[in-house]
C-alpha positions in Angstrom: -23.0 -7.1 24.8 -20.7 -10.5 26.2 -23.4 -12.8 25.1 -23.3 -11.1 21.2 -19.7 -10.9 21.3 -19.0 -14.8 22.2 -21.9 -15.5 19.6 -19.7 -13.6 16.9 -16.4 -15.3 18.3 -18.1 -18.5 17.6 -19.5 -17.9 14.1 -16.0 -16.8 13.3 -14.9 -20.2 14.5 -17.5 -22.6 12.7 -16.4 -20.6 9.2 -13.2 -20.6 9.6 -10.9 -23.5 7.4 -9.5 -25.4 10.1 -5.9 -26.1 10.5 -6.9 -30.3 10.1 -8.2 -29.3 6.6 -5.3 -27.0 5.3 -3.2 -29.9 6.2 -5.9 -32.5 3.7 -4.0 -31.7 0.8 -0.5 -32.1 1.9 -1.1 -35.2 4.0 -2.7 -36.8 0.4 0.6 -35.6 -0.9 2.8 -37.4 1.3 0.8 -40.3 1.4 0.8 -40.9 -2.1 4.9 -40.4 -2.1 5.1 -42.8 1.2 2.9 -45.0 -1.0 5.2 -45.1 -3.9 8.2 -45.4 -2.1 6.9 -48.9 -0.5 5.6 -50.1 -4.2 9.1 -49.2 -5.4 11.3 -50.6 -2.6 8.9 -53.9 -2.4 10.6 -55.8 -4.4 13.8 -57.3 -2.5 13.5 -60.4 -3.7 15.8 -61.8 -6.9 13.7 -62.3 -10.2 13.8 -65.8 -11.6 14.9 -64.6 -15.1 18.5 -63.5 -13.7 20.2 -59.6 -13.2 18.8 -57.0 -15.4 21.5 -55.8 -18.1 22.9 -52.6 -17.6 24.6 -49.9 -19.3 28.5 -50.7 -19.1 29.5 -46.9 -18.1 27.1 -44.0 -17.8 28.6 -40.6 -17.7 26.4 -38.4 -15.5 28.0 -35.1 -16.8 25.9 -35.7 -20.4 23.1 -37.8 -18.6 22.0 -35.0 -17.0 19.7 -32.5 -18.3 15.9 -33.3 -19.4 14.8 -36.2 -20.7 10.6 -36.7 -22.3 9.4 -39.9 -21.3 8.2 -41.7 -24.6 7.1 -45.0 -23.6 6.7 -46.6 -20.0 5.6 -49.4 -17.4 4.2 -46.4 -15.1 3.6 -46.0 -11.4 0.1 -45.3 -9.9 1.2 -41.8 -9.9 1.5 -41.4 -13.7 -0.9 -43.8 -15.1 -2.1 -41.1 -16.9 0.3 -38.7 -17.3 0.4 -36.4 -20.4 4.0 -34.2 -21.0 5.8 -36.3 -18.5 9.6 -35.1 -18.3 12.0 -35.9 -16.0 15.1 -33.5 -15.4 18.1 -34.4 -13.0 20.8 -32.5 -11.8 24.3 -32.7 -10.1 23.9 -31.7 -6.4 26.5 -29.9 -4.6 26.7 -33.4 -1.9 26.8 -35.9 -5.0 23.2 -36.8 -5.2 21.0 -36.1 -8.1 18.6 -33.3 -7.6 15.4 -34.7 -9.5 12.3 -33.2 -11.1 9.5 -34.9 -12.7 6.8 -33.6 -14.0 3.9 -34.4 -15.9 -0.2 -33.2 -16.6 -2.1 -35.0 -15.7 -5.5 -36.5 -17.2 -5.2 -34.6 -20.5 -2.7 -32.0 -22.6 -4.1 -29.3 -20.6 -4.8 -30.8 -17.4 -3.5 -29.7 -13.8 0.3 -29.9 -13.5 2.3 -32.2 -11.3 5.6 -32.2 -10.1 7.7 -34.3 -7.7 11.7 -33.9 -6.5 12.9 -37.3 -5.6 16.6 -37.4 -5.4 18.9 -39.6 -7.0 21.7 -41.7 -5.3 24.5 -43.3 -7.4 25.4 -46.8 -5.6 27.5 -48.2 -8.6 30.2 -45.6 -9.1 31.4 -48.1 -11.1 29.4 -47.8 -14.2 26.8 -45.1 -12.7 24.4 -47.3 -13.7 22.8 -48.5 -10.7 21.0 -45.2 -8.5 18.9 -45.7 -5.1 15.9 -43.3 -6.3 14.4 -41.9 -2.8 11.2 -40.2 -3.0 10.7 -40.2 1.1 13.6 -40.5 3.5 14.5 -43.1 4.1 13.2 -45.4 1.4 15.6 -45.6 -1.6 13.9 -47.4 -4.6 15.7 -49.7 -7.2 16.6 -47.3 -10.2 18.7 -49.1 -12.8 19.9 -47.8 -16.4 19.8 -50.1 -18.9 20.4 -48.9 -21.6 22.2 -45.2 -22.5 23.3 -44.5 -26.4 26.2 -43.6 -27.5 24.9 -40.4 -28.1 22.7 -39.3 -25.0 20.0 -39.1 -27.4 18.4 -42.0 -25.5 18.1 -44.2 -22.3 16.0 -46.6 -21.2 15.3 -47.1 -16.8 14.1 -50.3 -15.4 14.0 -52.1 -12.3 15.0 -55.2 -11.2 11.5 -56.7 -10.7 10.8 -55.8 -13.9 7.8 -54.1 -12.7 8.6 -50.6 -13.9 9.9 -49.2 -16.8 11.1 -45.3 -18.8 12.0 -45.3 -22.4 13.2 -41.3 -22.4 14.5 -39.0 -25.1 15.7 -35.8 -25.6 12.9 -34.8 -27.9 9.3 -35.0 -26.9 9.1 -37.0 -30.5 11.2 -40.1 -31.8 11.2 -42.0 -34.9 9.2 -45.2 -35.1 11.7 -47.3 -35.5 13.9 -45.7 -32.6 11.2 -46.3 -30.7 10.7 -49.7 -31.9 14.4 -50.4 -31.4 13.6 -49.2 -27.7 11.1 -51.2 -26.2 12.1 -54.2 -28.2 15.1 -53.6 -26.1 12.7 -53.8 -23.1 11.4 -57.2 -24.0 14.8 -58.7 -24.1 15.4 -57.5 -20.5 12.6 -59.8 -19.4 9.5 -56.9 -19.3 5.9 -57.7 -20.4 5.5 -55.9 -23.9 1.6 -55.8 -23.7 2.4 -53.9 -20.1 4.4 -51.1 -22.2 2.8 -47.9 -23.3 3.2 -45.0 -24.9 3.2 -41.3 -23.4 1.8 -38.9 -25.0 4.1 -35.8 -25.7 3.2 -32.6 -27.4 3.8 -32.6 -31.1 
């Protein structure tokens, strides 16, 4: 009866999901957020090519809300994302509670979504944000360009290295978007690096 009851015990054992593997999908998780955060914060050193231009006063009341990302420089993490939309929101503490998400692979495919939180370091202009996707790590977030309207907004980075041409509406005109990214290319960034998004229609 012992020797069938520890042979049981132990089949129970060898089919059970280990605790190691529930973990596999979160460790990938933060691994890929660690990741980003050291691509992002990487670049400490001053570009050749002098500061980025900025917008000259950003009100964070009417910048917040969601914005479609039309056109970008992406991140490993959205290199091919479909429906990408990032969303912020004033935090009780003054951060900015951020949501970005995205499908990825195709129009239909499996939905992602990370909170990375927003810190304003220019209170000046609001322009300038420490973007922090894992503590402590705050990555260079800069907003170049907001119109007069909130309509539009374009987020760089001093490096040039990454970029977000964002709207309102999931669709823009051509030559809005035109207007955009030629905006881009005055900053300094690569036009051949800058692609479009693809948004639902």
């Amino acid at each position: 009866m012992q020797a069938r009851a520890a042979f049981l015990f132990r089949q129970r054992q060898l089919h059970r999901p280990s605790f190691a593997r529930q973990l596999t999908p979160v460790r990938s998780r933060l691994r890929h957020l660690w990741l980003l955060s050291l691509l992002l914060s990487a670049c400490a050193t001053q570009p050749a090519y002098g500061p980025l231009p900025l917008a000259s006063a950003v009100d964070l009341d009417r910048f917040m809300g969601d914005w479609y990302v039309i056109a970008n420089i992406p991140t490993f993490l959205e290199r091919d994302a479909y429906h990408a939309i990032e969303r912020y929101e004033r935090a009780p503490d003054g951060t900015i509670a951020t949501t970005f998400t995205f499908r990825k692979g195709a129009a239909n495919g499996p939905l992602k979504t990370y909170h990375p939180r927003g810190f304003v370091q220019d209170t000046s202009t609001n322009a300038i944000w420490g973007m922090q996707f894992v503590w402590p790590i705050k990555a260079d977030y800069r907003i170049l360009y907001v119109s007069a309207d909130y309509r539009y907004t374009i987020i760089g980075r001093e490096k040039r290295d990454y970029a977000w041409v964002m709207a309102r509406t999931p669709v823009i005109p051509d030559a809005d978007l035109a207007d955009l990214i030629a905006r881009l290319v005055a900053a300094g960034y690569d036009r051949g690096a800058i692609r479009q998004v693809p948004q639902p229609r």
